[in-house]
N, C-alpha and C positions, 0 to 999 in steps of 0.2 A: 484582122483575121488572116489576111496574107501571110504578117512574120511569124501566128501562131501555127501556120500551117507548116511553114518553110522550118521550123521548130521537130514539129509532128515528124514531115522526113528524116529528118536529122534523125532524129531518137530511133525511125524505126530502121533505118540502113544501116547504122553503126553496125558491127558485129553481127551482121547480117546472113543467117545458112542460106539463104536465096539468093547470092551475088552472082550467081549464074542467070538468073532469070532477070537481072537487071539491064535495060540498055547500055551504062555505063555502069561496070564494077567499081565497088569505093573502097579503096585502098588509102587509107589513111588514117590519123588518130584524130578521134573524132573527142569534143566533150561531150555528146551524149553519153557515150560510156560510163564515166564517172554519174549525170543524172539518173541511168539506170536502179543504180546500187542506192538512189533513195527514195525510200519506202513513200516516204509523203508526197513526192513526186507524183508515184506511179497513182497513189491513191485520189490526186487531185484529176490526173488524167479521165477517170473513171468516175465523176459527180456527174449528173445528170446537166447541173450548170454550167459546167464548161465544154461541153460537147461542139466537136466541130462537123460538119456532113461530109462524110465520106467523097462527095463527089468533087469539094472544094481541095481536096489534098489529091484526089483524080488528075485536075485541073493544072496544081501546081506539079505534080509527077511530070505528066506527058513535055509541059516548058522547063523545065531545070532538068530533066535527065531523060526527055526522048520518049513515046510511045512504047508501049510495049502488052500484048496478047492480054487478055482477062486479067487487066487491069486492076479491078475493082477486089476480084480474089487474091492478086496479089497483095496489094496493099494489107486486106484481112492476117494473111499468114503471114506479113512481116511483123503486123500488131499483136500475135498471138503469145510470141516470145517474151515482148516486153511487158506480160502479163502473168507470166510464167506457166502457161499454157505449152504443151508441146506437139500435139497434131496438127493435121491441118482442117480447118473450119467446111465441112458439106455443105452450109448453107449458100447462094449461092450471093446475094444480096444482101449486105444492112447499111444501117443510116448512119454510125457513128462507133467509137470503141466503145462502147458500152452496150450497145446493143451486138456487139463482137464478141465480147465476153460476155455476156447472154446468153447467147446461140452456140457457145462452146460448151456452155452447162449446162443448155434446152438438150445435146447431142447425149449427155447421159440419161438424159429421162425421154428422151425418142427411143431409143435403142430397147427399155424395157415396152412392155405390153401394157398398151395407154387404151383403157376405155373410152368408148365415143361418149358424148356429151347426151346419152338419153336417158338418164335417169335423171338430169339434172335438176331440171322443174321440180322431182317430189324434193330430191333430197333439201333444194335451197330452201322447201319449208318446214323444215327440220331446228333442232339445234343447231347453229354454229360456235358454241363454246364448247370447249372440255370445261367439266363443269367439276371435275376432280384434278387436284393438283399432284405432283409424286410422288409423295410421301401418302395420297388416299390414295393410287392407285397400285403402290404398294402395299397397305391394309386392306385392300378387296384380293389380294392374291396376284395382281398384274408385276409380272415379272420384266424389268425393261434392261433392255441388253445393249454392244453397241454392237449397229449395223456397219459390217465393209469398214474396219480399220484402215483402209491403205483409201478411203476418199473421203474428202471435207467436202460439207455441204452441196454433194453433187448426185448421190443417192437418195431417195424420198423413204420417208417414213411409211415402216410397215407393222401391221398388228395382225396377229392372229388371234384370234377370240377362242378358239377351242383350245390350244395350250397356255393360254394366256401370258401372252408374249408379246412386248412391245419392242419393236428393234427403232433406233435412231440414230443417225448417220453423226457422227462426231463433228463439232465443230470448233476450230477451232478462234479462241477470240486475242486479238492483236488491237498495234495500235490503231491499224486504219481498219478494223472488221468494222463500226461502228457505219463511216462513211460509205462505206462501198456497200454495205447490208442496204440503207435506206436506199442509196442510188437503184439499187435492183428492182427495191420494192416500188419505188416511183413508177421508174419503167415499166414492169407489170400493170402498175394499172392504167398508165399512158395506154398500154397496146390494148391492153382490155376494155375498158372507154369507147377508142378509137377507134377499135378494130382495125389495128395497122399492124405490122410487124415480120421478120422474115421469116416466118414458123406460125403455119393454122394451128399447131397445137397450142402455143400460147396461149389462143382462145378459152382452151380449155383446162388449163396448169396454169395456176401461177403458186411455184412452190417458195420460190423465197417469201414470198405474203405468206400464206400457209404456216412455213415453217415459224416465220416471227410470231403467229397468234398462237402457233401452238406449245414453243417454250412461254410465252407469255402466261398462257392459265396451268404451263404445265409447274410454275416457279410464284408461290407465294409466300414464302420465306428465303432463311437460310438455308435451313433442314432442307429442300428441296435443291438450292444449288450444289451442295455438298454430296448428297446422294448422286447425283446427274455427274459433279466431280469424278467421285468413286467409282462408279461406272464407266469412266474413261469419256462419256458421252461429250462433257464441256471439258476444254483445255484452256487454260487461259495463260498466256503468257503477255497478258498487260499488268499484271499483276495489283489488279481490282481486287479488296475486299467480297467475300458473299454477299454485305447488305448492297456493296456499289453495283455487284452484277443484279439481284434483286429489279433495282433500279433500272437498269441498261436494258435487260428485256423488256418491263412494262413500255419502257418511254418508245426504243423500238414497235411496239405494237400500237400504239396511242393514235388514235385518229387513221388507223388501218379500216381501211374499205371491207367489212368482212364477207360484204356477198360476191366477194371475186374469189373465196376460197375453191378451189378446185373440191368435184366431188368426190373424188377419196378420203381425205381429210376430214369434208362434213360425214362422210360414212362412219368413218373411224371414230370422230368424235363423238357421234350417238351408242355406238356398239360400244365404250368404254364408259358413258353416260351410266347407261343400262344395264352394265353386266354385274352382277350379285355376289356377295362376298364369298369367298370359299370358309377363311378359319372366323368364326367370331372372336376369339379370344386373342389369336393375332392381332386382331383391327382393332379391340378397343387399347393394346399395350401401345401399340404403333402409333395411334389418333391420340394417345394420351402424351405421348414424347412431343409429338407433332404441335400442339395444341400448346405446351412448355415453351418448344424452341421461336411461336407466335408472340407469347406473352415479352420474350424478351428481348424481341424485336421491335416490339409496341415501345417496352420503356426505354429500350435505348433511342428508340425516336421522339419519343417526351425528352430524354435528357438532350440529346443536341439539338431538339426547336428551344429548351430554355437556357441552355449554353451560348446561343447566336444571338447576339448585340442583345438588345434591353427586352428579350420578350419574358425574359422571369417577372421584370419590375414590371412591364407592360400586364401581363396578368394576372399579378396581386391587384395592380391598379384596378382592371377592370372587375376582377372579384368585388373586391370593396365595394367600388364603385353599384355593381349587383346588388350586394348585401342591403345597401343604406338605399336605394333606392326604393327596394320589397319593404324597408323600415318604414320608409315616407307612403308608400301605397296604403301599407294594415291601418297607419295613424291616421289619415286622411278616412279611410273609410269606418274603419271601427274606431272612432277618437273614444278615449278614456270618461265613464262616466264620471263628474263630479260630484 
């Protein structure tokens, strides 16, 4: 833990806009530098399993380069860079870079106007699923836009029911979005469990959960990533197929806690539950496309389970194998009169 600490400095003094608030300025070519510049790096830094406590790199600060005033928020806004973060962190305490970069994206959702936790109780006995995916909630007349082009996943999802309007915050998906999505969602419900954390609102948000069950029911085909595509909403520059995004959200949401949804969310998802269609004749052309682009998702997923090693011969087998057995039951019970 010591050398992954002495590591940690390393990466976060390189190239440092704080060398003034350093005991000893570092003047020199450092190889953190070069590990900045990979992606996998920063992404491994940011697992929930490799977290190191803040107070152990406290520890080694103060012996390798001296004391120095709030310490602890130092260290924060030197790790905010190497995350590509550019403020500086309010909060004034956390546990590790992950719970650092947390709290730099708890600061966008503190900032708007965060209901207190007193409707909570009705709503958690409410639906928690959207029980309509994009392409219904496009046949009932919901119009879905994207919210605040110029922020990834740091703005929360908003609906208005009376113009029928669904705004959602773009996100975009890369090689490590995968990793760093679930590390968040961990986190969340660590602190929620726990009730630990450097933010009482956490108690009552937790939006990267949220957001995962919410593309999760909002995406059950193709047709649905492609619409979300067109809309700007998904970017994807991992360059995934539709069925592999498909894919990538359900598994994201899989074994997601859902009574830690925050109450906006379960609101939202009743009110688009619930809300009535405007055209009929829109909704049935649209559910009739929709309905198309399922069926041939079904068969391409029949073709590559019988394309992958022996399950075609494996399935005639056990056909057969069905067939002659029902033979052996009728004969056995109805035997032929002589």
């Amino acid at each position: 833990m010591v050398f992954d600490g002495c590591f940690l400095l390393e990466l976060l003094i390189c190239e440092s806009k704080y060398d003034s608030e350093l005991p000893i300025p570092f003047n020199g070519i450092s190889p953190g530098i070069e590990v900045k510049q990979m992606d996998y790096v920063i992404s491994d830094l940011m697992l929930l399993d490799n977290q190191i406590p803040i107070y152990i790199l406290e520890i080694l600060f103060e012996n390798l380069l001296g004391s120095s005033p709030q310490m602890r928020e130092l260290i924060q806004n030197l790790a905010l860079p190497v995350f590509g973060f550019s403020l500086k962190l309010m909060v004034k305490s956390t546990f590790h870079f992950l719970d650092i970069a947390y709290s730099y994206m708890e600061m966008g959702w503190i900032d708007k106007k965060i209901e207190e936790n007193v409707k909570d109780n009705k709503l958690t006995m409410q639906n928690q699923n959207l029980n309509r995916c994009a392409t219904r909630l496009k046949a009932v007349g919901i119009t879905i836009q994207l919210l605040d082009i110029n922020k990834n996943f740091i703005s929360t999802t908003e609906f208005n029911k009376s113009r029928r309007i669904l705004k959602i915050p773009k996100l975009v998906i890369e090689r490590t979005t995968e990793a760093l999505w679930r590390s968040f969602i961990a986190w969340e419900h660590h602190k929620k469990k726990l009730k630990i954390g450097s933010s009482s609102v956490v108690d009552r948000r937790s939006i990267c959960t949220s957001s995962a069950i919410l593309f999760s029911d909002l995406i059950c085909c193709t047709g649905d990533v492609q619409l979300l595509k067109d809309k700007g909403i998904i970017v994807d520059k991992s360059e995934k197929s539709n069925r592999d995004l498909v894919a990538f959200f359900h598994s994201i949401a899989k074994g997601v806690d859902r009574d830690i949804i925050d109450s906006n969310h379960i609101a939202m998802f009743n009110a688009m539950n619930t809300i009535s269609s405007a055209n009929y004749a829109t909704k049935v052309f649209i559910l009739l496309h929709h309905y198309f682009c399922k069926v041939l998702d079904w068969c391409y997923n029949v073709h590559t389970f019988f394309k992958r090693g022996y399950n075609f011969a494996f399935t005639i087998a056990g056909f057969l194998t069905l067939i002659q057995t029902c033979y052996a039951i009728v004969a056995y019970h109805f035997p032929k009169k002589q």
